[in-house]
N, C-alpha and C positions, 0 to 999 in steps of 0.2 A: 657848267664846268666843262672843261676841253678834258676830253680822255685821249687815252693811246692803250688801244688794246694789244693784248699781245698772247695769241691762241686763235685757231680761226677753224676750230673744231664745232660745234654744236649751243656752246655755250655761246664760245665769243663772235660767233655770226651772229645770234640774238642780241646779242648788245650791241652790235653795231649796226642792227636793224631796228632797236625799240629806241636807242639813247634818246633821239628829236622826242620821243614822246611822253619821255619826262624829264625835256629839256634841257637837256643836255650835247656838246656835239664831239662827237670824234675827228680828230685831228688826223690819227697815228692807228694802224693795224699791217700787223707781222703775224707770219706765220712760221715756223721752222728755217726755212729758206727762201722767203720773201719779203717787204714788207710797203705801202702804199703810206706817205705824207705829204698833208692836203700842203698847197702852196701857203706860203708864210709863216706856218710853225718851226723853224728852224731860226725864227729868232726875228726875222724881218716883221713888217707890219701889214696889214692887210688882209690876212689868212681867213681863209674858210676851210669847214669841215669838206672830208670825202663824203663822197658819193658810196653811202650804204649800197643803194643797189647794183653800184658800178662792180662792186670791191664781192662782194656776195656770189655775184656773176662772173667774175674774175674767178674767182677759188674755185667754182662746179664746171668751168669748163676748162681751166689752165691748167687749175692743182695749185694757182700762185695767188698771191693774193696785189701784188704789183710787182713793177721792175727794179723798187731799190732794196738794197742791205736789209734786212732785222735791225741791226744796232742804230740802222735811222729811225727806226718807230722810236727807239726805245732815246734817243734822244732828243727827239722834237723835242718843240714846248709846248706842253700838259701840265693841266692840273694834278688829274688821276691818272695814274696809270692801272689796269686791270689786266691779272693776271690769272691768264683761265689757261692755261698752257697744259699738257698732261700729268697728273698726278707722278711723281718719284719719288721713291723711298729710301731711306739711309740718310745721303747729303741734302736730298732736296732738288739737286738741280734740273733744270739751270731755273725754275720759278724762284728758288731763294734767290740770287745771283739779282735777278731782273729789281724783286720788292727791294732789294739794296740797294742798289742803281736810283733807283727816285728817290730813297728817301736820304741820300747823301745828297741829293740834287735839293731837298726839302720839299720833296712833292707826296702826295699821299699814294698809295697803294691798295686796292679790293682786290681779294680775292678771292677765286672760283677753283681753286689750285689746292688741295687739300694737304699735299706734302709740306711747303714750309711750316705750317702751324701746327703742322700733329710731329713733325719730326726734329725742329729746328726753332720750336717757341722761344725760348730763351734767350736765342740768337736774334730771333727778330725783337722781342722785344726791346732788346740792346741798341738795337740799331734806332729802333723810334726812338729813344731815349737821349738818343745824340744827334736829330733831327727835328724840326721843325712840320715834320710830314708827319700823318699818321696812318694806321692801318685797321681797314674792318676784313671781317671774312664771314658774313655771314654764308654764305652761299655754298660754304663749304663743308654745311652739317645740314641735311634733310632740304634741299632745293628751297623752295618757294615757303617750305614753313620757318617762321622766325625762332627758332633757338637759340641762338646767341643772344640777341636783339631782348629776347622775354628776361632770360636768365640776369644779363645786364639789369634790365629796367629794374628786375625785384633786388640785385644787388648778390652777387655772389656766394655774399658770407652770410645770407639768408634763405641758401639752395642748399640742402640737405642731399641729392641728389638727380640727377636725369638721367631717365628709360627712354627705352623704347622701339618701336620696329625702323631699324635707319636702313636698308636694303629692298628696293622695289622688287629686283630679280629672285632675292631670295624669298621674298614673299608671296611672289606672282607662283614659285614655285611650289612653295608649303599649302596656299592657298589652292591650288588644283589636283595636289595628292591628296588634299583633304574630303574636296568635295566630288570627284572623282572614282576614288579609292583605286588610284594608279600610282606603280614606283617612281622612283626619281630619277629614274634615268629615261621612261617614257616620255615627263612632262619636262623636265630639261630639253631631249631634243624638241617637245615643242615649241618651248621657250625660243631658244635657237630659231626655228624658223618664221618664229613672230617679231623677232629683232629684239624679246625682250631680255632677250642671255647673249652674250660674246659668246664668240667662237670659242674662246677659253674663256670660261665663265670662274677660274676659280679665285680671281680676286672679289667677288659676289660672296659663291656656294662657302667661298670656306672660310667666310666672316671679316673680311680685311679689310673692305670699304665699309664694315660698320662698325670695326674696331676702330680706325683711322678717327670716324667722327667723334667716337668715344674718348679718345684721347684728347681731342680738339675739348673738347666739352670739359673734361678733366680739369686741361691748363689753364682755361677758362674761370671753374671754379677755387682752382688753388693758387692761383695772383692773383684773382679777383678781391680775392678774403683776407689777403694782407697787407699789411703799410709797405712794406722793403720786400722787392722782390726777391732777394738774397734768404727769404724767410720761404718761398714758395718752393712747393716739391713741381719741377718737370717731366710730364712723361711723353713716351716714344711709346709707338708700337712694340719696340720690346719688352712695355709692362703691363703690356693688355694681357690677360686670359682669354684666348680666343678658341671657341670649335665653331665648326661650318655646319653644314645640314647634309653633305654627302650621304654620311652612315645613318642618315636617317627613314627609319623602315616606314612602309606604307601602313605595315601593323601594328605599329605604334600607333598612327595615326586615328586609326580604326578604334584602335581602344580605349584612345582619349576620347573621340565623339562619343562611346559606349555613357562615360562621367559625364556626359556636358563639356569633356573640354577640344582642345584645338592644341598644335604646336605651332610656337613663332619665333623666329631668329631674335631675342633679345638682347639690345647692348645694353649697357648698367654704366654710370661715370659719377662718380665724386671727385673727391678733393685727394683722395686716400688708394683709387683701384678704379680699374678698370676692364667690364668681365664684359662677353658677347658669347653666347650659346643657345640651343634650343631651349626652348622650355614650355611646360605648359602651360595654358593660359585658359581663363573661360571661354568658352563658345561663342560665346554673345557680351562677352566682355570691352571693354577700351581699348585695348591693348589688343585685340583679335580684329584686325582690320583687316580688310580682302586685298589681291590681286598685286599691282603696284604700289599704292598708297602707302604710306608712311605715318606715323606716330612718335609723338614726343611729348612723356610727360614729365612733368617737373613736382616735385618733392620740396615744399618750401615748408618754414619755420612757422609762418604767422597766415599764410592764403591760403594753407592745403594744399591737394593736388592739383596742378592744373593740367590739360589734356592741350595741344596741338597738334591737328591732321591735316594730311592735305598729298599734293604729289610734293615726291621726294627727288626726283628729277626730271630732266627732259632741255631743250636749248630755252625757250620762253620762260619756263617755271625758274630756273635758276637766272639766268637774265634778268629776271624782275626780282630776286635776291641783291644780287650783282650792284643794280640801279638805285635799288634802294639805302645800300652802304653809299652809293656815290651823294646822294639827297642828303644821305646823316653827316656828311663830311664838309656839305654848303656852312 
């Protein structure tokens, strides 16, 4: 499959560094205000992929990723386009804008992008509906673990609900006031200077990128489960229940190990709600995973529980998310 990436942050340097190795080649990568297309995809004959390494090396020493426009990536000739561009909330933009763009053109779209689907589902799904393209996003609920992908395979309206720890940061943070017995604002600045908290960590601490996947998860379940989409509830971030782990005390902590137990930022998604808060959990439980790691378990009708763990992000781990919506799409 010919791709055009389009984000050239962490994610979508790993896809355009792993594609050849499963097989796939890049055509097309943009960044904000650059973008590199290999000669021939513009419609001519003849074309070969860019040069990954060219283009990678290009961005860590330029800041650009080549000398033409953005709206040439996004117009070569691709199969997939992939849109790993930064998360925005409300409209979506401009990630929705771009998933639109292909698939009026009837090309398919993956995404790494978490705002079109958790804020603008409805809209996308409209748009596949009057295209010939389709769209996966695994990649944009718990990195390298398959969520979406499982939830699909057992079939929606046979998923009672999905848990789970979807925040590395917030975990890496819970996980060292636990074992520690230091406050949160100690192991925050450590975080911070491990690279594993932003500068502003409060899209993390205060539940938003694990509400997000919650919502993803949600709309997931509630089209999944129906004939007519006209019959499906949509949710936004604004029908999350969300709190963070700020206010959460060290002697809290303390007290739970006193029981056997632990605290972990847990997000909750049905068909019906969608809630992300602290809570308590066993010590040595499923759901009490350590450090960055990530959890997601699924609540089904007729298979029980099932557990998926693994990293929940990083450029590699979601890249091979990424690549693998691009395989489901052959």
């Amino acid at each position: 499959m010919r791709l055009a990436v389009i984000g050239a942050g962490a994610v979508g340097r790993s896809v355009v560094e792993l594609a050849g190795e499963y097989g796939h080649e890049v055509v097309a990568v943009a960044d904000s205000s650059s973008a590199t297309v290999a000669d021939g995809t513009d419609g001519r004959a003849g074309g070969i992929g860019v040069d990954p390494d060219a283009v990678v090396a290009r961005k860590a020493e330029r800041g650009i990723v080549g000398d033409a426009d953005p709206d040439d990536a996004l117009a070569a000739d691709y199969d997939v386009l992939v849109e790993a561009t930064p998360t925005t909330l409300g409209d979506a933009e401009p990630g929705f804008s771009h998933v639109t763009a292909a698939l009026e053109r009837d090309r398919h779209a993956v995404l790494a992008n978490k705002g079109p689907v958790a804020e603008r589902f409805g809209d996308l799904r409209a748009a596949v509906d009057d295209s010939d393209g389709e769209i996966r996003f695994e990649a944009t609920v718990g990195g390298a673990i398959p969520a979406v992908s499982t939830v699909e395979d057992i079939e929606p309206g046979h998923v009672t609900a999905v848990r789970g720890v979807l925040n590395g940061t917030a975990n890496f943070i819970l996980t060292r006031m636990a074992a520690e017995g230091l406050d949160y604002d100690h192991v925050l600045a450590e975080a911070q200077d491990l690279g594993v908290a932003e500068a502003d960590p409060s899209f993390d601490v205060d539940g938003t990128d694990a509400a997000l996947k919650c919502v993803i998860l949600a709309n997931v379940l509630s089209f999944g489960a129906v004939d007519d989409p006209d019959d499906a509830r949509e949710f936004t971030l604004a029908d999350a229940d969300v709190s963070g782990i700020r206010d959460v005390p060290g002697s809290a902590l303390r007290l739970a190990a006193e029981d056997g137990r632990t605290v972990r930022l847990i997000g909750e998604a049905t068909g019906e709600t969608v809630r992300v808060a602290p809570r308590l959990v066993p010590e040595n439980g499923t759901l009490a995973v350590s450090g960055t790691q990530n959890i997601v378990q699924i609540e089904t009708t007729h298979a029980g529980r099932l557990n998926i763990s693994g990293r929940g992000a990083g450029g590699p781990e979601t890249a091979s998310a990424v690549l693998g919506d691009v395989g489901r799409l052959e």
